[in-house]
MIFI-140211 format. One line per 3 residues: their letters; for each residue x, y, z of N, C-alpha, C. Coordinates in Angstrom, 3 decimals. Example, Ala and Ser with C-alpha at 12.3 -4.5 7.8 and 13.67 -1.06 7.14 Angstrom:
REM residues 2
as	13.190 -5.690 7.800 12.300 -4.500 7.800 13.200 -3.300 7.800 | 12.850 -2.250 7.080 13.670 -1.060 7.140 12.900 0.030 7.870
This chain:
REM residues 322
xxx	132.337 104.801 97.794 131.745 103.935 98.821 132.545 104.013 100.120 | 131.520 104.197 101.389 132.420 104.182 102.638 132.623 102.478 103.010 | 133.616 102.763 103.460 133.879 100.897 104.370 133.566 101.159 105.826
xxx	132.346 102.210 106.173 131.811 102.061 107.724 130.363 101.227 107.521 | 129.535 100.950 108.282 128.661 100.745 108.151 127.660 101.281 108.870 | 126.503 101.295 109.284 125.998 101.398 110.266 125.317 100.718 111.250
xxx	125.665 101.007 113.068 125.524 100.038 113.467 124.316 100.266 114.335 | 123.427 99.486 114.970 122.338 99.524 116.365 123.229 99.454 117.779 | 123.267 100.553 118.136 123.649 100.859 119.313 122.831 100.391 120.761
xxx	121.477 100.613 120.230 120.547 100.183 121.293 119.495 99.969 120.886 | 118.855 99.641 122.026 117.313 99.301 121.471 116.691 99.404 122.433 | 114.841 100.097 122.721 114.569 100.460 123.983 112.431 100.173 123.282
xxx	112.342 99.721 124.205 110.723 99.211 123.902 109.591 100.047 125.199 | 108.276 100.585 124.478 107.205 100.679 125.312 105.909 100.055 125.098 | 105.215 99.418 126.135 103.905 98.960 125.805 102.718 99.400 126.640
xxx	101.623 99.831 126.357 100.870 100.484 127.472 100.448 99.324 128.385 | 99.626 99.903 129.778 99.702 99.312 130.826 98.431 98.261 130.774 | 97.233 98.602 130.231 95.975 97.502 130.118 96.810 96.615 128.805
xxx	96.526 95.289 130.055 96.636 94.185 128.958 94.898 93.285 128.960 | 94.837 93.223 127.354 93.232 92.560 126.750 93.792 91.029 126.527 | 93.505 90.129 127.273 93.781 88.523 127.108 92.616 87.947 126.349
xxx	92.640 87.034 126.100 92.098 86.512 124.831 90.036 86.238 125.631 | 90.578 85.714 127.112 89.015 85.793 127.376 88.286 87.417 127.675 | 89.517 87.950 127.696 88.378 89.268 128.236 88.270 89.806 126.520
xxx	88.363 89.479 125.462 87.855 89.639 124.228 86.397 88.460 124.010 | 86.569 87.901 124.809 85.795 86.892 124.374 84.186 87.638 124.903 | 84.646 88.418 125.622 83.431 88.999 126.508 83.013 90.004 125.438
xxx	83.503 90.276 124.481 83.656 91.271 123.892 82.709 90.925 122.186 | 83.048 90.014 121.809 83.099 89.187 120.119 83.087 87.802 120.570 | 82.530 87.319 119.393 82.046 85.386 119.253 83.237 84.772 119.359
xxx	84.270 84.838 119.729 85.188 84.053 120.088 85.614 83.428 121.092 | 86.906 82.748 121.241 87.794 81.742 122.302 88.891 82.082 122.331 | 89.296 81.480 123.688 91.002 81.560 123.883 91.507 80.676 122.914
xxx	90.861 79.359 122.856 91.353 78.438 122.153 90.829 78.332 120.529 | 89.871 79.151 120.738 90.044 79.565 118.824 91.071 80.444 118.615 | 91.171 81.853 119.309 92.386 82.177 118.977 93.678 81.819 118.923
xxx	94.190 81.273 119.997 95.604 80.432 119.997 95.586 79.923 119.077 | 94.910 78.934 118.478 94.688 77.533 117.407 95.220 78.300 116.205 | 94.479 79.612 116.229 94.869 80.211 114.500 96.025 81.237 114.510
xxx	96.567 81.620 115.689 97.218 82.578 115.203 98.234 82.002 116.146 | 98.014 81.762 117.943 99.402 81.270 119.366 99.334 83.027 119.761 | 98.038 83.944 119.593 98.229 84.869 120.652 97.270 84.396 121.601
xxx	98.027 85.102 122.816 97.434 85.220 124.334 97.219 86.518 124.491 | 97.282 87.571 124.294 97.093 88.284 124.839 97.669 89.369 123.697 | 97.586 90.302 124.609 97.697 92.070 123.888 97.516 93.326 124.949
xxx	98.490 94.244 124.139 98.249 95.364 125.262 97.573 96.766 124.288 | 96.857 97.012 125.051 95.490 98.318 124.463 96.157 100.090 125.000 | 96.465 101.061 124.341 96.741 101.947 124.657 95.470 102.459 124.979
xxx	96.200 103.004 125.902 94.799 103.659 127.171 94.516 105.438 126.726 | 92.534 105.300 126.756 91.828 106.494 126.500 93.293 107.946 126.583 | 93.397 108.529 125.521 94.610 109.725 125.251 95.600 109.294 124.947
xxx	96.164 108.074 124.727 97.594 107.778 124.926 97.561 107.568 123.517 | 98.389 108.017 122.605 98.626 108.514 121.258 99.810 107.678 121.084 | 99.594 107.535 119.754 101.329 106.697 118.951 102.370 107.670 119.032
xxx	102.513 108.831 119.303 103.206 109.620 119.787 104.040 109.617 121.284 | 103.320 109.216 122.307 103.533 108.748 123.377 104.200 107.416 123.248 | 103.557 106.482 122.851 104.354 105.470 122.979 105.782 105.247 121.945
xxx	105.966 105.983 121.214 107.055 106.343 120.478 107.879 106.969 121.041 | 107.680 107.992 121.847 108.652 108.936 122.183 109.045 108.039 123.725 | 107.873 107.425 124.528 108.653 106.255 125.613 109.815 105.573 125.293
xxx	109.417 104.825 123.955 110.088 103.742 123.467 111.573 104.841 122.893 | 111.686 105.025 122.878 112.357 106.360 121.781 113.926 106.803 123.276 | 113.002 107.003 124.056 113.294 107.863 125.486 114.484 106.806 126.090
xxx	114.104 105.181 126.246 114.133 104.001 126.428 115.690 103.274 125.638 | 115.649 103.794 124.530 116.231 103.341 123.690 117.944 104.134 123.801 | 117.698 106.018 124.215 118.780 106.712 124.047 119.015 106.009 125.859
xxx	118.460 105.912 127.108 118.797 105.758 127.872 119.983 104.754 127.700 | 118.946 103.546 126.841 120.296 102.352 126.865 121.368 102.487 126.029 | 121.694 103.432 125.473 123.014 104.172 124.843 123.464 105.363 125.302
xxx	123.229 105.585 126.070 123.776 106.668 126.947 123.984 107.814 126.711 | 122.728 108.069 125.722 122.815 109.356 124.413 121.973 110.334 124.813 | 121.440 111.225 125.060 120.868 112.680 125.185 119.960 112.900 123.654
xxx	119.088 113.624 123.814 118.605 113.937 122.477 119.351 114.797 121.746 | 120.316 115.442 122.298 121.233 116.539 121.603 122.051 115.782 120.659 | 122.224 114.030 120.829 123.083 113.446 120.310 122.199 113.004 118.901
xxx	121.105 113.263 118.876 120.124 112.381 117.303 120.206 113.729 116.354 | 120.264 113.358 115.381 120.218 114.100 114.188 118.939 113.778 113.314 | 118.714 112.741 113.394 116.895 112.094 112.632 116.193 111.618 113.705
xxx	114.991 112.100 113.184 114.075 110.732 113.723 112.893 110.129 112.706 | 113.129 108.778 112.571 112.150 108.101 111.594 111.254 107.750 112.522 | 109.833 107.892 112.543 108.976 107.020 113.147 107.945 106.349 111.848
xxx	108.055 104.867 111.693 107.193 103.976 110.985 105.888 103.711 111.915 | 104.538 104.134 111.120 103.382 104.265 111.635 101.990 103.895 110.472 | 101.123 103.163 110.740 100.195 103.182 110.256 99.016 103.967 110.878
xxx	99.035 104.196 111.901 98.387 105.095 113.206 98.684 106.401 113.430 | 98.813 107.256 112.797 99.498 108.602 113.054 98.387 109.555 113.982 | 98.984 110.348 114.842 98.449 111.014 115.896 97.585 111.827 115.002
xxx	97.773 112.427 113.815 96.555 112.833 113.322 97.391 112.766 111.635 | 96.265 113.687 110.495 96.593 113.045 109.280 98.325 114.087 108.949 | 98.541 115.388 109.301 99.910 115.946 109.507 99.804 116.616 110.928
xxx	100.819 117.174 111.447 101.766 116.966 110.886 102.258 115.428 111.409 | 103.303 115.152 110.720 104.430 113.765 110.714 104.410 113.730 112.141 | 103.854 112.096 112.500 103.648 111.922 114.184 105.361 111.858 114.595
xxx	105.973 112.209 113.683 108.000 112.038 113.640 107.711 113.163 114.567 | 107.466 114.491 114.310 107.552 116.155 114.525 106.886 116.393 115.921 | 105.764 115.171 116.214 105.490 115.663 117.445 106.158 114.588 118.495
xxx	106.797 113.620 118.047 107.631 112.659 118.791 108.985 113.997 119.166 | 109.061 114.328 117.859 110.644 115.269 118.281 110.395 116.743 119.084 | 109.109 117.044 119.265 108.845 118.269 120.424 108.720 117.571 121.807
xxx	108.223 116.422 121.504 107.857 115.667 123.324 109.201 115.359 123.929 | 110.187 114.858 122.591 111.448 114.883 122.878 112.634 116.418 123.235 | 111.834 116.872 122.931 112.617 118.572 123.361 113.648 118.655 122.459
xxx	113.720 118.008 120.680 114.783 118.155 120.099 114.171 119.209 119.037 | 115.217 120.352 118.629 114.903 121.488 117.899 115.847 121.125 116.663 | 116.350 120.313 116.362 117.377 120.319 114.956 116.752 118.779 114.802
xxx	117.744 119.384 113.368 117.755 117.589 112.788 116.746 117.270 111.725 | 116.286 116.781 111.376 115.052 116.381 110.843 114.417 115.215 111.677 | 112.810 114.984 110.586 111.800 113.868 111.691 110.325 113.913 110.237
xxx	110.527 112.601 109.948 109.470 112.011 109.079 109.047 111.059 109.629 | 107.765 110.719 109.114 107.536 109.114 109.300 107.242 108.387 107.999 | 107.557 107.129 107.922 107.164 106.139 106.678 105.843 105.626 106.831
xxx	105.166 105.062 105.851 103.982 104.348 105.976 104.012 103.327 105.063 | 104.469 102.025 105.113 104.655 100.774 105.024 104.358 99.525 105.412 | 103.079 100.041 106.508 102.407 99.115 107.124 102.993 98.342 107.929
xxx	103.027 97.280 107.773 103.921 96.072 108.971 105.360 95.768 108.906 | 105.693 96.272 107.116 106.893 96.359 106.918 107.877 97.665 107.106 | 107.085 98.516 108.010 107.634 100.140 107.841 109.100 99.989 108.862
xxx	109.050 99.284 109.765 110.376 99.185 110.708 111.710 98.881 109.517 | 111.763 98.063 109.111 112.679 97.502 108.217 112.601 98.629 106.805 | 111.775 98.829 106.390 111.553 100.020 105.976 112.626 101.669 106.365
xxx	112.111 101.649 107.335 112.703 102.774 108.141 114.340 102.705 108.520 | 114.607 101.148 109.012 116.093 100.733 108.989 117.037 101.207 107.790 | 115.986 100.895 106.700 116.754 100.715 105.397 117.208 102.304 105.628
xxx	116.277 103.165 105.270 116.366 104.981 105.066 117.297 105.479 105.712 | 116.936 105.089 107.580 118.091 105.146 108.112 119.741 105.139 107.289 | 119.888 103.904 107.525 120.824 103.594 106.914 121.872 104.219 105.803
xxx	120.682 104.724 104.522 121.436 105.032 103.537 121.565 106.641 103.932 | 120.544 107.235 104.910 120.762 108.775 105.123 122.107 108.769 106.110 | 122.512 107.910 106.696 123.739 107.959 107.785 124.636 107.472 106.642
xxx	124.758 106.719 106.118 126.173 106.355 105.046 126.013 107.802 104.388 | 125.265 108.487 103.699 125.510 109.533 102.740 126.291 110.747 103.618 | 126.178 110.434 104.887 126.770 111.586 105.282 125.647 112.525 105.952
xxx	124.352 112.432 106.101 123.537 113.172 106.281 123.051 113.505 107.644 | 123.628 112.716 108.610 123.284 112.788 109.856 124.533 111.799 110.662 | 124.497 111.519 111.772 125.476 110.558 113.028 125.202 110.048 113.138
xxx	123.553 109.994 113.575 122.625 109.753 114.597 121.331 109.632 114.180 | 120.641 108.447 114.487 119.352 108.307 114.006 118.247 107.933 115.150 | 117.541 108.153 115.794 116.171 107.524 116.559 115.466 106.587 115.095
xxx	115.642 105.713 114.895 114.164 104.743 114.142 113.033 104.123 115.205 | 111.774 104.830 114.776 110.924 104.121 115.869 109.875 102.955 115.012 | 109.336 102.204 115.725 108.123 101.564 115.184 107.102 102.020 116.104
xxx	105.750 102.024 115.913 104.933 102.741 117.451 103.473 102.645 116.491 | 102.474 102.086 116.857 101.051 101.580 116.895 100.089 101.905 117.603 | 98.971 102.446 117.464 97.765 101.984 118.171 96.741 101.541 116.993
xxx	97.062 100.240 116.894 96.568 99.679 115.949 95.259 99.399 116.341 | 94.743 98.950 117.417 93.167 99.018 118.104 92.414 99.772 118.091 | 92.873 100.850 117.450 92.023 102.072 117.131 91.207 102.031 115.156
xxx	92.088 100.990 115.077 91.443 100.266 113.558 91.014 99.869 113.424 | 90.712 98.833 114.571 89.796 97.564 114.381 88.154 97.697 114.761 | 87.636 96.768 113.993 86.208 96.571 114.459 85.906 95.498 114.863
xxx	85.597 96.105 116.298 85.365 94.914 117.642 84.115 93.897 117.329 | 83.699 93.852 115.946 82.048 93.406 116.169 83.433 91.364 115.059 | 84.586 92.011 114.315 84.787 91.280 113.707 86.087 90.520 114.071
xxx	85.451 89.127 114.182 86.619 88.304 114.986 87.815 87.760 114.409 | 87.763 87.991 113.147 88.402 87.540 112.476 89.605 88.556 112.424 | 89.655 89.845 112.776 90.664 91.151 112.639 91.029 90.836 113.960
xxx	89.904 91.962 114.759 89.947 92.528 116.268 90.786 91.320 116.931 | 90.773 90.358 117.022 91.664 89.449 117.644 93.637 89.397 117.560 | 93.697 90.141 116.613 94.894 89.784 115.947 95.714 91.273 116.281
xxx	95.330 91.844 116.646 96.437 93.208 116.831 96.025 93.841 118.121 | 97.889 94.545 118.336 97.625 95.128 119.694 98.649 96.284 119.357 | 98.854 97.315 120.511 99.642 98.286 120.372 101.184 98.070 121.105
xxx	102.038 99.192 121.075 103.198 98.866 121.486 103.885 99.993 120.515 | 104.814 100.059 121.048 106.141 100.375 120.361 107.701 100.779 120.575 | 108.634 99.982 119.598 109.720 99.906 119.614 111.187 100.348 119.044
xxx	112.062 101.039 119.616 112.962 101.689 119.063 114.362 101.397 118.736 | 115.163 101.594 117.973 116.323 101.443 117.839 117.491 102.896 117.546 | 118.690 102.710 118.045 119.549 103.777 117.676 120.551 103.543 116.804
xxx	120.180 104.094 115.515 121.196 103.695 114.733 122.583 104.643 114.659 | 123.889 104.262 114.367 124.780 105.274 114.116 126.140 104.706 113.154 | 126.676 106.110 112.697 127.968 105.403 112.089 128.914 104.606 112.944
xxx	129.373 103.130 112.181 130.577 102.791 113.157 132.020 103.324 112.996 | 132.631 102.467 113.273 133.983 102.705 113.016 134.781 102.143 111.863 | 135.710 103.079 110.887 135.997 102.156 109.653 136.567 100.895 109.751
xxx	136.189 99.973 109.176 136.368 98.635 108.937 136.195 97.901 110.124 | 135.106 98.628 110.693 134.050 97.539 112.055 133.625 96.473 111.663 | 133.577 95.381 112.066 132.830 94.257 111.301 131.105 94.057 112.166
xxx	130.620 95.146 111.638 129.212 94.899 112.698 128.431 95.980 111.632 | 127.012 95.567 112.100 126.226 96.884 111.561 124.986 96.361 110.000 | 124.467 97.256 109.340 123.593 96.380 108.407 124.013 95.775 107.370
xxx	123.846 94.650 107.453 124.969 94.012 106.218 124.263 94.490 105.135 | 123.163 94.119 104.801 122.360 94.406 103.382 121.103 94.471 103.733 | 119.974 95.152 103.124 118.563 94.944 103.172 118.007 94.305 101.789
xxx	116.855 94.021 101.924 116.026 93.617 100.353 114.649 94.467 100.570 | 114.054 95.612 99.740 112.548 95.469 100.333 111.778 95.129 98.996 | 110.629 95.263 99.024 109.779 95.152 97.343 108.432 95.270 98.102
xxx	107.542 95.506 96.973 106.221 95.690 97.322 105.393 95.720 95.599 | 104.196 95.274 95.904 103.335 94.687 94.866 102.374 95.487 95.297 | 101.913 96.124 94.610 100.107 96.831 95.114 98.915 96.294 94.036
xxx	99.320 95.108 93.728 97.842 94.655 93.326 97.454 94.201 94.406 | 98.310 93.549 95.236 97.436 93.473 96.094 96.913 93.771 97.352 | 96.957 95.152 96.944 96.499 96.234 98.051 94.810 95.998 99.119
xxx	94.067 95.153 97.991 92.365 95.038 98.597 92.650 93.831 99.372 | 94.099 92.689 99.854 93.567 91.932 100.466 94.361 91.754 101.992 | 94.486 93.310 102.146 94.688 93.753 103.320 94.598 95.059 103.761
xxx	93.596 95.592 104.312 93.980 97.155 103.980 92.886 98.109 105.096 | 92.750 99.168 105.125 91.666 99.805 106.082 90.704 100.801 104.875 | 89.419 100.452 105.243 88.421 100.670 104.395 87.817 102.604 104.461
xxx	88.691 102.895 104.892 88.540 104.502 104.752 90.058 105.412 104.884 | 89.906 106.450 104.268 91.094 107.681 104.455 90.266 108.893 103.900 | 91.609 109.672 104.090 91.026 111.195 103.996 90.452 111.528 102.706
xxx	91.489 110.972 101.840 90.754 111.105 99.990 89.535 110.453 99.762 | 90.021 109.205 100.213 88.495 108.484 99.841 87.081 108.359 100.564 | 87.281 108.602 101.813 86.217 107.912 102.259 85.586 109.195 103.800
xxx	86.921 109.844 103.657 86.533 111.117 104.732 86.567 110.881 106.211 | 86.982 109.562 106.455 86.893 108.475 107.694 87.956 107.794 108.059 | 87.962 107.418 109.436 89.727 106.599 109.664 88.780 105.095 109.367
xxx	88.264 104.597 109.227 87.861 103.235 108.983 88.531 102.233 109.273 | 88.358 100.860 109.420 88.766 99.595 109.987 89.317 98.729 109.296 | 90.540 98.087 110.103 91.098 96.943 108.901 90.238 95.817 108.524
xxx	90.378 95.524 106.964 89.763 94.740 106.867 90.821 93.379 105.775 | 90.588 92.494 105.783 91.658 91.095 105.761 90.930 89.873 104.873 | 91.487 89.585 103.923 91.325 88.414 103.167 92.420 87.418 103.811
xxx	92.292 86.831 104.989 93.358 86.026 105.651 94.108 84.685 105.092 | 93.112 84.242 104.308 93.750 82.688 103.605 94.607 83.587 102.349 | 94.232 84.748 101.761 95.078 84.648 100.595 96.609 85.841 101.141
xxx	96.493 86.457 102.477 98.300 87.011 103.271 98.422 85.547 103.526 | 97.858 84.358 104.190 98.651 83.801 104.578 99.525 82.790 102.575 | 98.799 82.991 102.366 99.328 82.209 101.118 100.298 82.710 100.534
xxx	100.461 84.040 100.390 101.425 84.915 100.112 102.623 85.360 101.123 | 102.148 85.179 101.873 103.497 84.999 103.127 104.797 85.034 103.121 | 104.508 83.467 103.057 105.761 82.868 103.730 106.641 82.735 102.541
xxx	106.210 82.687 101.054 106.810 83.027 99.749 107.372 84.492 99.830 | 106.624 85.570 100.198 107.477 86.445 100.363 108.680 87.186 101.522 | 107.929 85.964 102.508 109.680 86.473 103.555 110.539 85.526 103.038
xxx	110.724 84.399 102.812 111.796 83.163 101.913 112.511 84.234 100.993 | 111.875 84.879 100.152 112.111 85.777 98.657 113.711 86.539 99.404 | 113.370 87.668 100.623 114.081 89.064 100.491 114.704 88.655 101.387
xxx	114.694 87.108 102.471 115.805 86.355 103.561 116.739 86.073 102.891 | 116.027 85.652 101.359 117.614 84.961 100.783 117.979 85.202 99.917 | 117.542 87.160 99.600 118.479 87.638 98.277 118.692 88.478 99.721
xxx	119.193 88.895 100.506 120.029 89.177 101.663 121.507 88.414 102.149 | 120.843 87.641 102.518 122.137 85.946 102.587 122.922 85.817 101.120 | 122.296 85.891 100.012 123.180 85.765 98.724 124.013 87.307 98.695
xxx	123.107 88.051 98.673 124.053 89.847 99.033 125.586 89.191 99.672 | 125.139 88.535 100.714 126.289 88.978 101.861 127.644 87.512 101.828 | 127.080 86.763 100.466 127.829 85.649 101.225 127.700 84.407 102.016
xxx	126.266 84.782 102.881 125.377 83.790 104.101 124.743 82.876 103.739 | 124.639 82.027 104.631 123.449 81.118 104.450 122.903 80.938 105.083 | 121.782 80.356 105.319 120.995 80.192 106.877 121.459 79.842 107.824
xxx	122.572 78.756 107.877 123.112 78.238 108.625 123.996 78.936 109.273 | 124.473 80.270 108.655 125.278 80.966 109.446 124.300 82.459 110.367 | 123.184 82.265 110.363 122.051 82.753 111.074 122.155 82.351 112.767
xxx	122.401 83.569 113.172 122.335 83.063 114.778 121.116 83.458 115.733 | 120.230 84.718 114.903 118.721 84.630 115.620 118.117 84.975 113.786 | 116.744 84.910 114.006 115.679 85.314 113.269 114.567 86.024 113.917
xxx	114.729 86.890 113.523 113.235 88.427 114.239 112.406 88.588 113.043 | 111.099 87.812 112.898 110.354 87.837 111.808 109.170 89.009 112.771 | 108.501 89.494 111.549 107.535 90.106 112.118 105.841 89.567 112.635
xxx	105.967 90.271 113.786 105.247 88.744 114.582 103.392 89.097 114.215 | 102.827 88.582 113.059 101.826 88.975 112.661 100.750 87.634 113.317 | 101.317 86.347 112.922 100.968 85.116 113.513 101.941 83.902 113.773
xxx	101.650 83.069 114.660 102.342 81.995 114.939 102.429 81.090 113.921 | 101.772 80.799 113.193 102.119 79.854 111.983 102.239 80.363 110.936 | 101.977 81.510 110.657 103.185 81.916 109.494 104.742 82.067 109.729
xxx	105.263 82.794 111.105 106.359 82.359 111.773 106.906 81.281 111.448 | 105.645 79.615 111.683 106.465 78.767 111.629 106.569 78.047 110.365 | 105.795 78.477 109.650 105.656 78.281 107.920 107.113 78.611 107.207
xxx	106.958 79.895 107.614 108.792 80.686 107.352 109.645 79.652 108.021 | 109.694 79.801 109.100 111.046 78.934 109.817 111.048 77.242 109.025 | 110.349 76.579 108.676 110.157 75.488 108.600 111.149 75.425 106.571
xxx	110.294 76.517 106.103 110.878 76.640 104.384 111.953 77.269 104.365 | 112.535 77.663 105.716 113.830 78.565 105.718 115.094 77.147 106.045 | 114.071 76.186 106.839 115.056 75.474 107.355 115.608 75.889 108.643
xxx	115.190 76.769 109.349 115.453 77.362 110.276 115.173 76.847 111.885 | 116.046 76.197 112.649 115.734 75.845 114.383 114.625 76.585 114.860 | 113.587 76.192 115.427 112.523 76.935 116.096 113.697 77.668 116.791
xxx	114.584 77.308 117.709 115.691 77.866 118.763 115.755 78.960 118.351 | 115.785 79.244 116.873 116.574 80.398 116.479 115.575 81.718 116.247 | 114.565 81.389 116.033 113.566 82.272 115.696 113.061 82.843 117.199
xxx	113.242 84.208 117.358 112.504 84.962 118.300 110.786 85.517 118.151 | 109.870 84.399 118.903 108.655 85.034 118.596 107.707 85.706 120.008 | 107.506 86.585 119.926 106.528 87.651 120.767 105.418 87.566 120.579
xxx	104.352 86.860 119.573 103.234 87.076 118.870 102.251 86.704 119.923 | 102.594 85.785 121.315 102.087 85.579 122.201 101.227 86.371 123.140 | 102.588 87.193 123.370 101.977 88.286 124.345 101.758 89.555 123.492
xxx	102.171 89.734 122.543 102.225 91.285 122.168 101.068 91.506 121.038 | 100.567 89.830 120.123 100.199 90.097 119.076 100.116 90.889 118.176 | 99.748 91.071 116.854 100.402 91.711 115.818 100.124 93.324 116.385
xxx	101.473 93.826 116.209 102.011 95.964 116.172 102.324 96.284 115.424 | 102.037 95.362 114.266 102.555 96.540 112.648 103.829 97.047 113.321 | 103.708 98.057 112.222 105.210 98.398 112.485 105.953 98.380 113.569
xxx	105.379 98.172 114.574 106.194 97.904 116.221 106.768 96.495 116.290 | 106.173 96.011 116.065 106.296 94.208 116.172 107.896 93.819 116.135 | 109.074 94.095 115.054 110.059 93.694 115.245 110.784 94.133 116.023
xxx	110.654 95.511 116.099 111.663 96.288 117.293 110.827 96.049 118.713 | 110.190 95.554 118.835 109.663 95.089 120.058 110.401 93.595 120.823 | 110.163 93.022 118.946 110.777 91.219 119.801 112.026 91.642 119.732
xxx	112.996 92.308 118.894 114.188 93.025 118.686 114.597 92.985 120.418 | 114.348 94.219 121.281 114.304 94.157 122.203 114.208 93.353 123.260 | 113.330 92.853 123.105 112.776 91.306 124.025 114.148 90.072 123.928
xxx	114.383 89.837 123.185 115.520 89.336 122.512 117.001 89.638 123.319 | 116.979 91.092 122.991 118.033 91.714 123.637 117.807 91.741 124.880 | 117.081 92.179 125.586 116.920 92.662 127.423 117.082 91.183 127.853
xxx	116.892 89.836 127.180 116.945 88.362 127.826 118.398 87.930 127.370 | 119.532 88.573 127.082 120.410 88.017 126.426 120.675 86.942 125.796 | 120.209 86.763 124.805 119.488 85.893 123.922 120.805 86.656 122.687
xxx	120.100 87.971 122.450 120.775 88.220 121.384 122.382 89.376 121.826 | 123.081 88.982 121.133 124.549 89.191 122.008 125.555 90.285 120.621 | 126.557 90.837 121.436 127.363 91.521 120.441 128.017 90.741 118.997
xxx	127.977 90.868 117.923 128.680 89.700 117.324 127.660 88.915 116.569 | 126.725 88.704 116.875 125.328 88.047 116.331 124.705 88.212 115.036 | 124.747 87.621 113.950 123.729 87.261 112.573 122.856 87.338 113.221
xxx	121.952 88.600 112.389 120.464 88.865 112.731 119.874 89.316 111.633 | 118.965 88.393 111.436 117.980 88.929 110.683 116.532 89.448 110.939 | 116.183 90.786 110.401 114.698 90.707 110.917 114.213 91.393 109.153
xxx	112.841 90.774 109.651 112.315 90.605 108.095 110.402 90.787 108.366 | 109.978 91.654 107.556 108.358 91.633 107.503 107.497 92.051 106.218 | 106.334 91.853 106.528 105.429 91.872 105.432 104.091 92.532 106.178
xxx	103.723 93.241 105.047 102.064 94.015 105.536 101.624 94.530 104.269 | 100.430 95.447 104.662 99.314 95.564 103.975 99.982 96.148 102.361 | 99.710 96.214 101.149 100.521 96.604 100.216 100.316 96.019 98.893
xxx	101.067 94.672 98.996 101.810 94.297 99.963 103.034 95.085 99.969 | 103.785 95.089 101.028 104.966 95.509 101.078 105.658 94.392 101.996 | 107.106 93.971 101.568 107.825 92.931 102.205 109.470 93.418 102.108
xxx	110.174 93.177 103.244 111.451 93.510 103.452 112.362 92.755 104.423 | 113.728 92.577 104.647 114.406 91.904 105.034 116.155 92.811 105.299 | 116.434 92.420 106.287 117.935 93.491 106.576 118.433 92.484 107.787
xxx	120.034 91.978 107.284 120.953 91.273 108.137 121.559 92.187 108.412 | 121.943 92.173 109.918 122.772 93.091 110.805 123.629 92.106 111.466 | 124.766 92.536 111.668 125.819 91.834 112.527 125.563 92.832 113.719
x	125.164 91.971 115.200 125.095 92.933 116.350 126.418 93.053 117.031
């Protein structure tokens, strides 16, 4: 076992330029501003524009991320990109993130974990840089999740937007006190039908649309971010109380506050984006991640947890000392 860990060096976010607010959906589908707020507290969302590929906004966010570490692409050895949206079915939207990036070594996969693929991807990270396998990691999250939805149904189309967000992971220094303390992930696929997109290449020959049993994720929720927050905190020693932010994945506002409330957790402490960004799958944490960070909010030294759940189910959780 090494006594380094690995730490987030940076973090760098992109979101495309049309933003869809809740009335110009309304123009769109039987809905409200104030039905939407009521059920979920989004305002708004940003729509990747006609060509603009999860590739693009990955490799922005990506671009964004080495700027604020002062790293070159010569300096990454991986790149993970977590995607439910892939620029097409191969190759790995990783491979064409790492040509836009002009990097010729290294390796470049992507995970598919749905909403939980960031934390997901942290984890891999992680254990491929402790084994020795790389320095240097790009982890991206990156969405065009609007390309899933069906605009006729208000109950989805309201709830997701695109974006995406990056982090740089790397080895620290021995006996740094910073970096991922522990992760938890797990995943259940029974209950795969009550969240999921109703076509793929095997089955159905079609990219098809998400479709959502919403009362029974939200019921399952907030039981499963509680679950992998606090076999994390027991991993490490922690308790909530020694929690100095919370980065949940921002799917809705009251599951957010469902979690925070059974966590015991200060609204103060919880960072939520779900406002403006509404749900980015796998973008969503490294987005508020960011947001967080660029407001100095979240500082060197900092208990952080970020933790999510999606279609699968799949659910995960990873404390980092920043």
């Amino acid at each position: 076992m090494t006594d380094r860990r690995t730490i987030i060096r940076s973090v760098g976010a992109y979101l495309p330029a049309q933003v869809m607010t809740n009335d110009d959906l309304s123009k769109i589908v039987d809905t409200t501003d104030e039905w939407i707020q009521q059920r979920t507290g989004i305002k708004q969302r940003h729509i990747a524009a006609e060509g603009e590929n999860t590739s693009d906004l990955a490799a922005a966010a990506a671009r964004k991320a080495m700027e604020n570490a002062g790293i070159t692409i010569a300096d990454i050895d991986l790149i993970i990109v977590a995607t439910t949206t892939p620029d097409m079915t191969f190759p790995a939207t990783a491979a064409v993130v790492q040509q836009k990036l002009g990097m010729h070594h290294g390796a470049a996969f992507d995970i598919q974990a749905v909403c939980s693929g960031f934390v997901y991807a942290v984890a891999t990270a992680d254990s491929y840089l402790k084994n020795g396998l790389g320095k240097r990691a790009l982890v991206i999250g990156a969405e065009t999740a609007s390309r899933l939805l069906d605009w006729t149904d208000r109950t989805t189309c309201v709830l997701f937007g695109d974006g995406a967000g990056a982090v740089v992971m790397e080895m620290g220094k021995p006996g740094e006190d910073r970096g991922v303390l522990a992760t938890a992930l797990r995943s259940d696929g029974q209950h795969w039908n009550k969240l999921y997109v109703d076509g793929g290449v095997s089955s159905t020959r079609t990219v098809g649309h998400v479709r959502m049993e919403g009362k029974e994720v939200f019921k399952h929720a907030v039981g499963m971010i509680t679950d992998v927050v606090y076999k994390v905190l027991d991993d490490t020693g922690n308790t909530i109380a020694d929690l100095d932010w919370f980065v949940p994945h921002q799917a809705n506002k009251r599951i957010i506050d469902g979690a925070g409330v059974k966590l015991g957790l200060p609204p103060e402490k919880v960072v939520v984006t779900v406002d403006r960004h509404a749900n980015t799958s796998a973008a969503s944490v490294p987005l508020a991640l960011n947001t967080a960070v660029a407001d100095g909010r979240i500082k060197r030294g900092d208990l952080v947890m970020i933790e999510a759940m999606g279609g699968g189910f799949t659910w995960g959780a990873s404390l980092i000392r920043w």
